[in-house]
C-alpha positions, 0 to 999 in steps of 0.5 A: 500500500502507498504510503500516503494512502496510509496517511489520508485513508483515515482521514477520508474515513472520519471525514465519511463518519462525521458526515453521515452522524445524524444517520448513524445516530438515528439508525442506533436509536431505532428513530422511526424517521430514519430513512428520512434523516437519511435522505435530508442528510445525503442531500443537504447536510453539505450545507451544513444547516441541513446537516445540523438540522439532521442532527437534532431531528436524530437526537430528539426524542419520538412523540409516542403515536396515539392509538384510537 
């Protein structure tokens, strides 16, 4: 292996992990709206506000759904 692929293949990585953060966090929680997360954070967390707001949307808690 070259090695500066040794030297930026971490950083490629990490870069990936703190991307897609928000995805990662609502697929540990179980988050009902994952694929939803998922998608906001594909195509609009490289905008940073998209991003942040992913986030906070994996983080939140569910609202229990009200069975009539």
């Amino acid at each position: 292996m070259h090695p500066l692929a040794i030297f930026f293949l971490p950083f490629f990585g990490f870069g990936f992990v703190m991307y897609f953060l928000p995805t990662i966090i609502a697929a540990a929680r179980s988050k009902r709206d994952t694929t939803a997360i998922l998608l906001l954070n594909f195509f609009l967390g490289w905008t940073m506000i998209g991003w942040v707001v992913a986030l906070i949307w994996a983080v939140k808690t569910d609202v229990p759904v009200a069975v009539r």
